[in-house]
N, C-alpha and C positions, 0 to 999 in steps of 0.2 A: 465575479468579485474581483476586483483591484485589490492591488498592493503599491506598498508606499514607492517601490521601485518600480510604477509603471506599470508592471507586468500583470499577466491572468496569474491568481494565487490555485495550487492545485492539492490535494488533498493526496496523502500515501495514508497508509495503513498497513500496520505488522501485524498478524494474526496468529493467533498462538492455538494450535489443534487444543480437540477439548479431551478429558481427564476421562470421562464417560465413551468409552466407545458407540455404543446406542446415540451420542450426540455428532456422531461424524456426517451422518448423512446433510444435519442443518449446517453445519459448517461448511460440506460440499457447496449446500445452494446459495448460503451467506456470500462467500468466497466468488462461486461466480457473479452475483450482483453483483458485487462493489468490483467487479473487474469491468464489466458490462459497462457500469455509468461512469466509473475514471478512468478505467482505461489498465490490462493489467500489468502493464511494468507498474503503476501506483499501489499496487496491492500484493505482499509481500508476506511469505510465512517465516515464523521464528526459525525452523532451519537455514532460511536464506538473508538473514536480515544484516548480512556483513555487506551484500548486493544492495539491498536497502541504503546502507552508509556508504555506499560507493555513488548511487543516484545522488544523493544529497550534497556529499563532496563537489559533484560534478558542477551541480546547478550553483553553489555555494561559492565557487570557482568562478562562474560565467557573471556573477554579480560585480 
């Protein structure tokens, strides 16, 4: 996919662990998909998502 600035447009994602412990382990294999197919500096959990707004700054910067 293009974007209007030329560039390849790239997908992040914040993840937020789930409230159900018994749901940790989908979360587990969730989490490494979406690392697998973007790539995981794009894939970021809500303890880390100040990291997150520091990616975006950067790229937001290089525009």
């Amino acid at each position: 996919m293009k974007s209007y600035s030329q560039g390849s447009v790239q997908s992040h994602f914040v993840l937020g662990h789930p409230r159900k412990p018994n749901l940790e382990d989908s979360f587990d294999r969730a989490k490494k998909y979406l690392e697998k197919i973007t790539g995981a500096r794009n894939v970021v959990t809500e303890e880390n998502s100040s990291d997150f707004a520091d990616i975006i700054e950067g790229q937001m910067q290089g525009h």
